[in-house]
C-alpha positions as CSV (number, residue, x, y, z in Angstrom):
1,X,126.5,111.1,124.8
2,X,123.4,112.4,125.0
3,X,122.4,113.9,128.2
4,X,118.9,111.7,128.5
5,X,120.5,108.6,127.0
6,X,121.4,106.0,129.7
7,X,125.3,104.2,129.1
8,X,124.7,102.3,126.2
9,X,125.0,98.2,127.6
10,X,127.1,96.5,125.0
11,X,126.7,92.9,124.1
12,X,129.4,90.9,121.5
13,X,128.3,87.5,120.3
14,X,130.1,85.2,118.6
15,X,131.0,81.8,117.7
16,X,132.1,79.4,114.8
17,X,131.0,79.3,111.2
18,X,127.7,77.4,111.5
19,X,126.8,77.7,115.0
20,X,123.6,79.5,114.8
21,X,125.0,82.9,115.7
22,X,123.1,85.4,113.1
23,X,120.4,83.5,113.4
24,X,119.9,83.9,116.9
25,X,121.1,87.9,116.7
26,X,118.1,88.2,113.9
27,X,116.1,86.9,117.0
28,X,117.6,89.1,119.1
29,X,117.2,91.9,116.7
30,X,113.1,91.2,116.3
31,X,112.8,91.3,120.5
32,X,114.5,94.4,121.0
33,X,113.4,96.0,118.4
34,X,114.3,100.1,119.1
35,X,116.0,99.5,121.8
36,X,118.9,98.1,120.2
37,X,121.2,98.7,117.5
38,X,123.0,95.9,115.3
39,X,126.8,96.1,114.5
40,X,127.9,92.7,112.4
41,X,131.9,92.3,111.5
42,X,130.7,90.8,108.1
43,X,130.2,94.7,107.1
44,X,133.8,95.7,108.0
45,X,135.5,93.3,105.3
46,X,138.5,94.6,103.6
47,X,139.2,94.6,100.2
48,X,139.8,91.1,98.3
49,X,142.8,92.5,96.9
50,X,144.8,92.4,100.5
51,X,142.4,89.4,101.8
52,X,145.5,86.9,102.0
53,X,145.3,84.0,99.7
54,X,146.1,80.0,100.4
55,X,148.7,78.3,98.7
56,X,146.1,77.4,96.1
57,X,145.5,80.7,95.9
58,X,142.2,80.8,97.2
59,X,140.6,83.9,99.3
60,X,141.2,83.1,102.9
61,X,138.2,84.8,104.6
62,X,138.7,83.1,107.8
63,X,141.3,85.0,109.2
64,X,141.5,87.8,111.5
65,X,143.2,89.6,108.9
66,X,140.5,90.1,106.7
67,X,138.0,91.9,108.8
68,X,139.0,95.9,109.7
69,X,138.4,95.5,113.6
70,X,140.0,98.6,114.3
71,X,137.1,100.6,112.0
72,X,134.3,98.6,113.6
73,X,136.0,99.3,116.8
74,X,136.0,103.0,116.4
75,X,132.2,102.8,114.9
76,X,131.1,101.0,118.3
77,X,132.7,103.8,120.0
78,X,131.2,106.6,118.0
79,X,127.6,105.3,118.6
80,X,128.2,104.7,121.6
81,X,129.3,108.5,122.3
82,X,125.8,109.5,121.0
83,X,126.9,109.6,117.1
84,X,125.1,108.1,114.6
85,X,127.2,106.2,111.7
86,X,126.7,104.9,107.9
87,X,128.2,101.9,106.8
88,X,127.7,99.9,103.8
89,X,126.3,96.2,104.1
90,X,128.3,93.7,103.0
91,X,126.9,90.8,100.8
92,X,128.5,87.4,100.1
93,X,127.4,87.5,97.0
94,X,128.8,91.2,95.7
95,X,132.3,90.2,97.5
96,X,132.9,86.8,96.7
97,X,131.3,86.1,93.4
98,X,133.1,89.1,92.3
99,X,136.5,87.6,93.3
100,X,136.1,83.7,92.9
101,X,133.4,83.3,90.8
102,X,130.2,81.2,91.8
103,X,128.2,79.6,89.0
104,X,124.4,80.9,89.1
105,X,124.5,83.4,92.0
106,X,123.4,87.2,90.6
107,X,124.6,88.6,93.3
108,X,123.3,91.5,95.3
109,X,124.4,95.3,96.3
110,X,124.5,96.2,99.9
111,X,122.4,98.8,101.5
112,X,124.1,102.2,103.4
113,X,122.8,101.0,106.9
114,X,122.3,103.5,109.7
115,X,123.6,102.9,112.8
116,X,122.2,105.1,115.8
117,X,122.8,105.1,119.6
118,X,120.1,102.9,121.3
119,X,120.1,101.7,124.9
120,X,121.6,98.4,124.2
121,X,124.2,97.6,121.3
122,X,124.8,94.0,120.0
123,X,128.4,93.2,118.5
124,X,128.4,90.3,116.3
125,X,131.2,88.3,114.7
126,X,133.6,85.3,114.2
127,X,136.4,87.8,115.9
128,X,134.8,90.0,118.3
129,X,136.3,88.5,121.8
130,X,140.1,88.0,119.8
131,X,139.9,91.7,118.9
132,X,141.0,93.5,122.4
133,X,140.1,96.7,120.7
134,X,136.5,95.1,120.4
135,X,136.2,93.0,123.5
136,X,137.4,95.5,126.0
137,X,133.8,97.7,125.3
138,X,131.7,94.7,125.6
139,X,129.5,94.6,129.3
140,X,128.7,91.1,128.1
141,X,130.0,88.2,126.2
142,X,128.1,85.5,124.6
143,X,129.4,82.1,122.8
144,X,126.9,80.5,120.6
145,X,128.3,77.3,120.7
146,X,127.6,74.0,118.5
147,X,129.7,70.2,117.5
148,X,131.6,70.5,114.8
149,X,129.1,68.5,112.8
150,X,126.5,70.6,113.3
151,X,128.1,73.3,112.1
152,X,129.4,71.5,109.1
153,X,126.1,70.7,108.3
154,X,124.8,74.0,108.4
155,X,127.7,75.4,106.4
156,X,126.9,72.9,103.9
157,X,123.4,73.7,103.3
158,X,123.9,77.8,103.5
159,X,126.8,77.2,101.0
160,X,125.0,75.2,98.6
161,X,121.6,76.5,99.2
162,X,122.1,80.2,99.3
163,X,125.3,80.4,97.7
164,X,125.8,77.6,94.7
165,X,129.1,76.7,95.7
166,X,129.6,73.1,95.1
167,X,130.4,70.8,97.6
168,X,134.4,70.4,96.9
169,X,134.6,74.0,97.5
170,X,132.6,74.1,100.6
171,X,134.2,71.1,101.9
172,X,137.9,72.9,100.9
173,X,137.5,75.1,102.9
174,X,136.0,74.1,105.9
175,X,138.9,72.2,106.6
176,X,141.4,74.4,105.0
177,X,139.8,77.7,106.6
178,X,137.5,77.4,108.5
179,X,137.9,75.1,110.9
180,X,141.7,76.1,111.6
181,X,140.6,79.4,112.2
182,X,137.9,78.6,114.7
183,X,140.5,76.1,117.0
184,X,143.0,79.2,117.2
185,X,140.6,82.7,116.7
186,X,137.7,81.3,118.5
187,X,137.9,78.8,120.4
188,X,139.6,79.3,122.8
189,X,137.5,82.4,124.0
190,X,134.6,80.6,124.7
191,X,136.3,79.9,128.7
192,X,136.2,84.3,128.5
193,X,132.4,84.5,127.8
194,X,129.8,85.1,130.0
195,X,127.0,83.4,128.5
196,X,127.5,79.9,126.4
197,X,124.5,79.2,124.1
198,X,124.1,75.6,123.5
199,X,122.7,75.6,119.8
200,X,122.8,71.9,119.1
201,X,119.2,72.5,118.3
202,X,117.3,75.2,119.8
203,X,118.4,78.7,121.3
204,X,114.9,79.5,122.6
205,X,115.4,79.3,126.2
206,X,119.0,80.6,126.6
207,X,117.3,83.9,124.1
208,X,114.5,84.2,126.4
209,X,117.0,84.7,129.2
210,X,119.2,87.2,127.4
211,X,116.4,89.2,126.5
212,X,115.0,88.9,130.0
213,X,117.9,90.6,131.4
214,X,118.6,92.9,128.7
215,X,114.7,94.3,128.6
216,X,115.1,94.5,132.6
217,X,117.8,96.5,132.8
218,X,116.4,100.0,132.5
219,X,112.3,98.7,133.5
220,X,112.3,101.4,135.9
């Protein structure tokens, strides 16, 4: 760690598929600004080819399994040692076009993102607070929390929208994956967390308070 450097404060977010969650770390992200850097779990996918498959034999991406929580774990700690990392982004598109096959998308290739030691540190992801090698660095745990039709509905316009799946597939496997997933991976951690974000609708005032507290914390 670097001697003027202050004990990095580390913050893990989650939530379910469609709750709001990177859109209220983008938030979070364009208030702290320097001050913070980002780690999401989406970049720390394994490969398809060990991604475990359904009895269709469809990519199951919704399992614990298919994240490497044990390389983003050892990242966090690196950066926050005072090391600064490189990790590829992931992209839907490169990952899952690639192995499933969308109609229409062209796909994109991720970017080498740097990740540098900052003040706070935000952990994002679907699995953060099941992962004891990820939740036992976190200071401070936040749920972002929505009904399970809100969240459908999201998923269903960000899969169709941004992703040209169609609707049977989306719909597949929300129920199949998804939503499993979140009632045993997720879930139930929401009792552990420190901060529930209601995201029915709006985040605005539970953001103002996180970043009220998290801006405060080394004012002097």
């Amino acid at each position: 760690m670097f001697a003027h450097m202050p004990q990095p404060y580390i913050v893990g977010v989650t939530g379910g598929s469609g709750s709001g969650k990177t859109s209220f770390v983008q938030q979070l992200r364009d208030r702290l600004g320097h001050r913070a850097t980002f780690f999401s779990q989406d970049n720390y996918y394994v490969s398809t080819d060990v991604i475990a498959v359904d009895q269709d034999g469809i990519h199951n991406f919704d399992l614990p399994g298919s994240i490497d929580s044990a390389a983003m774990a050892a990242d966090v700690r690196k950066v926050r040692d005072g090391e600064t990392i490189h990790r590829k982004e992931y992209t839907f598109q490169t990952i899952y076009v690639e192995s499933e096959g969308a109609a229409g998308s062209t796909g994109r290739v991720g970017e080498l993102l740097a990740l540098r030691p900052a003040e706070i540190m935000v952990v994002e992801g679907l699995f953060v607070l099941h992962e004891s090698a990820l939740s036992e660095l976190m200071d401070l745990r936040v749920y972002v929390d929505a009904s399970d039709v809100v969240k459908l509905t999201r998923r269903i316009k960000r899969d169709r929208i941004d992703r040209q799946l169609p609707l049977e597939d989306v719909l597949y496997r929300y129920e199949r994956h998804v939503l499993p997933a979140y009632q045993k991976y997720i879930e139930p951690y929401k009792r552990q967390a420190d901060l529930v974000v209601n995201n029915e609708s709006d985040f605005s005032a539970a953001l103002d308070v996180l970043c009220g507290f998290l801006l405060s914390r080394n004012a002097d």
